[in-house]
C-alpha positions, 0 to 999 in steps of 0.5 A, spaced: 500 500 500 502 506 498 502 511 503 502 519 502 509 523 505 505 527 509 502 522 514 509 519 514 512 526 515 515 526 523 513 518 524 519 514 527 522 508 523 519 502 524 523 499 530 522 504 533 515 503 533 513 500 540 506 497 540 506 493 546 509 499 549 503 502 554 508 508 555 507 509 547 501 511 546 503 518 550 507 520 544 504 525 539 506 521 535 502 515 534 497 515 528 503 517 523 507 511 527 501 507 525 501 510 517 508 507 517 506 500 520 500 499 515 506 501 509 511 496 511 509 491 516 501 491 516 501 485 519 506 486 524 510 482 530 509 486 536 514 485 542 509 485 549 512 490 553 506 490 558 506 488 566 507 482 566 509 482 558 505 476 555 509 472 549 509 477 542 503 478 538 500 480 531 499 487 530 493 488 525 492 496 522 489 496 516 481 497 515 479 491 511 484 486 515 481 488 521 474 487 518 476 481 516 478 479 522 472 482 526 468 477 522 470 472 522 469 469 529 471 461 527 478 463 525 479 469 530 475 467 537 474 472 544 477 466 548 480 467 552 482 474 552 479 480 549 485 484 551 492 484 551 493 482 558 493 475 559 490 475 567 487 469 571 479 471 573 473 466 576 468 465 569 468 468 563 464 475 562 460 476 555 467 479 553 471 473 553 466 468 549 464 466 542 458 465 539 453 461 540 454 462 548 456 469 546 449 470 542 445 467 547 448 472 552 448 478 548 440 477 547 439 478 554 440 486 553 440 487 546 432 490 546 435 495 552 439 498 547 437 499 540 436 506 537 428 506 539 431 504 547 436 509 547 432 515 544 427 514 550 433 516 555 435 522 550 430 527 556 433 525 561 442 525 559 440 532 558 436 532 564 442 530 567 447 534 564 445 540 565 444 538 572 452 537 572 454 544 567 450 548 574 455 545 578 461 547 575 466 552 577 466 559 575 473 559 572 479 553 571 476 546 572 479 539 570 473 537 564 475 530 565 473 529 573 467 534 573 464 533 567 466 527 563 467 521 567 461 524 570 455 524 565 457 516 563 456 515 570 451 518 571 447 514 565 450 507 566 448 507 574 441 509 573 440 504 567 443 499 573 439 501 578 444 503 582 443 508 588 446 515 587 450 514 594 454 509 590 457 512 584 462 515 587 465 508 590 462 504 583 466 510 579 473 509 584 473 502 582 472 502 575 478 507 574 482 502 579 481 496 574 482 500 567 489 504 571 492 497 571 494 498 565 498 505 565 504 504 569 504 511 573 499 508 576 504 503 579 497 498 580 499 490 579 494 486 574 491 483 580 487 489 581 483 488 576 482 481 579 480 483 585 476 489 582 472 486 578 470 481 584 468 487 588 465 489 583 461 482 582 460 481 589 455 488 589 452 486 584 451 480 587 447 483 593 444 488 588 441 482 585 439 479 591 435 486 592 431 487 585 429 479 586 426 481 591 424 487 589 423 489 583 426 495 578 424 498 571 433 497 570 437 492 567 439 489 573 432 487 574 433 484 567 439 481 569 436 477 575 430 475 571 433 473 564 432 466 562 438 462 557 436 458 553 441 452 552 443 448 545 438 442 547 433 448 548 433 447 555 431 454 559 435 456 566 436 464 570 442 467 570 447 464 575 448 469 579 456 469 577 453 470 570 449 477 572 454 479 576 460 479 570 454 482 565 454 487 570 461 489 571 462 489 564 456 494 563 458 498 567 465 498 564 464 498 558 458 503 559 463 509 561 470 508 558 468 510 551 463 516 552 468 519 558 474 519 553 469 521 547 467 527 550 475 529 553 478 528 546 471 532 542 473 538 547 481 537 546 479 536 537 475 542 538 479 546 541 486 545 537 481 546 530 478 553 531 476 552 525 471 546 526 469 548 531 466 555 529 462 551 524 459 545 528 458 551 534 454 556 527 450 549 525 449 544 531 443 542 528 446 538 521 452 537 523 452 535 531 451 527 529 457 528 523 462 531 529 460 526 534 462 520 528 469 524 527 470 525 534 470 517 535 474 516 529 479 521 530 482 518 537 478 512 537 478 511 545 477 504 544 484 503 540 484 495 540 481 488 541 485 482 541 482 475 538 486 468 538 488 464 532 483 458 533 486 454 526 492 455 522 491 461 517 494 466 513 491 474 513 494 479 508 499 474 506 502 473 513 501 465 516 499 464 522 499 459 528 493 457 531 495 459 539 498 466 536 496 472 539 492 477 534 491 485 536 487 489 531 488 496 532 482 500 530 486 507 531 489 505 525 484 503 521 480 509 522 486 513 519 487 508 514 487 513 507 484 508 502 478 509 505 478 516 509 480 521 505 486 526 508 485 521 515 489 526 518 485 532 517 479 533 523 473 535 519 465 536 523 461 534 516 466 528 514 462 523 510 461 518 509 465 516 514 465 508 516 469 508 522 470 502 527 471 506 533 464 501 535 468 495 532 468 493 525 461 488 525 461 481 527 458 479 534 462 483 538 460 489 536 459 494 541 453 493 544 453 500 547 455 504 539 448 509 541 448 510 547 455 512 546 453 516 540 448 519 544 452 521 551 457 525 546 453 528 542 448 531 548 454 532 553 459 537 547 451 540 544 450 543 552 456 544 554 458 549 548 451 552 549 453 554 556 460 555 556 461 556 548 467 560 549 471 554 553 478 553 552 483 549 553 489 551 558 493 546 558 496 540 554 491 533 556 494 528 560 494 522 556 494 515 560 499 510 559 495 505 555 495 501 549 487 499 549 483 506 551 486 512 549 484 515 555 484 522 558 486 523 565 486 530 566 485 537 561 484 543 564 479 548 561 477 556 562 471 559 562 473 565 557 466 568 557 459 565 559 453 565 556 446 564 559 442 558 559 
């Protein structure tokens, strides 16, 4: 593939391109790294330089190789780990299976989160985050800990049902399990072990709670769903299988929106431009904004899969047992199908980005509340405060899967009523 100079232009050469290297993604770097991987070495060997580093991997970084891979659940499986990391839990959460169990699964929730569903909760996420713009302060404030984490939070514990008192200590754990990765946080991956179990153990009790008395929350659906098995036999959820659908509803429900609404504000500060037309027109082009925001900093910046069977993809053998990685933060920068992917633009389209995942089961379960979140957070946060700026270079995390936002500080230049 023939890649232009100008997304070359600064990138380091490719053994100096440490994908398996947390500490890697803090660089300004990346995507023209990224452009060099996919122009030399699209699917390309990786060292793991984790903690603990696991045996080397497969880094896949073009669109269509990582669509392939996404979709084809026979060759490429979840099991035994979607991540990365290797790490020893109790029970498989949806994350880690395959179809059919995964199907199964999957269709307990599925109805709570279609597009009809999702727009039912459009009143009260703006209810909510006009609530939050009221409590912010009145000049610099960290957008990340006062707005961002808190709105997505917010939204996923009402859907669960879990009691406002507790978000404080549900968002706590849910930073202690994701932090495990970056390595300035000095957390071992046993944290997230004993995390995730704090977690299920909550949700274990909460469950216990909505048997008894039920809620108008997924929780409630949780503890009622019934699976049917493949000679058709039909059974409740074991309480260990709610609770890890639990955890990972409440993962997977906040990381992506909190880090969208962070690199939206940071996008749209450093292109004034953009901004000043998404801020003239929020009517026609919050939808598309939304879209090129996830495309352009891909806060979920891989999956792994797992090589079931001997294979070949883009001319590369593989071994079954091997380690895959696809990289949807390449993807959504690969220029034989975004045209100038380095360009930020509002009314980009079409724009068939992968920052849900690139089809298949896996798809994420989440893409319109998510959507949804970003768009209403960025549209009220602008009609509020529509002069806010950024004061200072975002603290970026140390972590190959979320490109996260820890920190970013903003001003209020001017406020407006509303």
């Amino acid at each position: 593939m023939h890649v232009s100079e100008s997304l070359l232009d600064g990138a380091p050469l490719l053994d100096e391109i440490a994908l398996g290297d947390p500490t890697f993604f803090m660089r300004s770097d990346v995507d023209s790294a990224f452009a060099r991987v996919r122009a030399e070495s699209p699917v390309h060997r990786t060292t793991d330089l984790g903690v603990p580093a696991g045996p080397d991997f497969w880094s896949v970084t073009r669109y269509e190789d990582v669509r392939a891979v996404s979709r084809d659940f026979g060759t490429f499986n979840n099991a035994p780990n979607m991540v990365i990391e290797d790490y020893a839990r109790s029970g498989n959460s949806i994350l880690h299976l395959d179809p059919p169990e995964h199907t199964r699964l999957r269709l307990i929730v599925n109805k709570g989160f279609t597009p009809r569903m999702i727009e039912r909760l459009q009143d009260d996420v703006r209810e909510r985050t006009r609530a939050l713009l009221d409590t912010l302060p009145a000049a610099e404030f960290d957008l990340v800990d006062a707005y961002a984490v808190q709105l997505p939070l917010q939204v996923i514990c009402g859907l669960l049902g879990v009691p406002p008192t507790d978000e404080p200590w549900l968002l706590d754990c849910l930073v202690r399990s994701f932090g495990v990765s970056d390595p300035a946080n000095d957390l071992p991956i046993s944290e997230r072990v004993r995390v995730m179990e704090e977690i299920g153990a909550y949700a274990h009790e909460l469950g216990r709670l909505r048997l008894d008395d039920p809620r108008d929350d997924l929780t409630t659906v949780l503890v009622n769903a019934e699976v049917e098995d493949d000679d058709g036999t039909r059974h409740h959820l074991l309480p260990g299988d709610y609770a890890r659908f639990f955890s990972t509803l409440a993962a997977a429900g906040s990381e992506t929106s909190r880090n969208g609404i962070a690199h939206g504000v940071w996008l749209l500060d450093q292109h004034a431009d953009e901004k000043a037309k998404l801020v003239a027109d929020p009517e026609r082009l919050f939808p598309t904004a939304v879209e090129e925001i996830v495309r352009y900093s891909s806060p979920v910046m891989h999956m792994r899969r797992n090589v079931a069977v001997d294979t070949v993809l883009a001319g590369q053998p593989l071994a079954a047992g091997d380690r895959v990685v696809i990289w949807y933060r390449s993807a959504n920068h690969d220029e034989t199908v975004f045209d100038d992917p380095a360009r930020f633009d509002v009314g980009r389209t079409p724009n068939d980005h992968l920052g849900y995942g690139a089809g298949g089961p896996h798809f994420c379960l989440g893409a319109h509340l998510a959507r949804m979140e970003i768009r209403i957070a960025l549209e009220e946060l602008y009609r509020r405060v529509p002069n806010l700026v950024v004061t200072g270079e975002p603290e970026r995390a140390a972590m190959r899967q979320i490109n996260g936002i820890k920190h970013l500080s903003v001003s209020r230049r001017a406020v407006s009523g509303g």
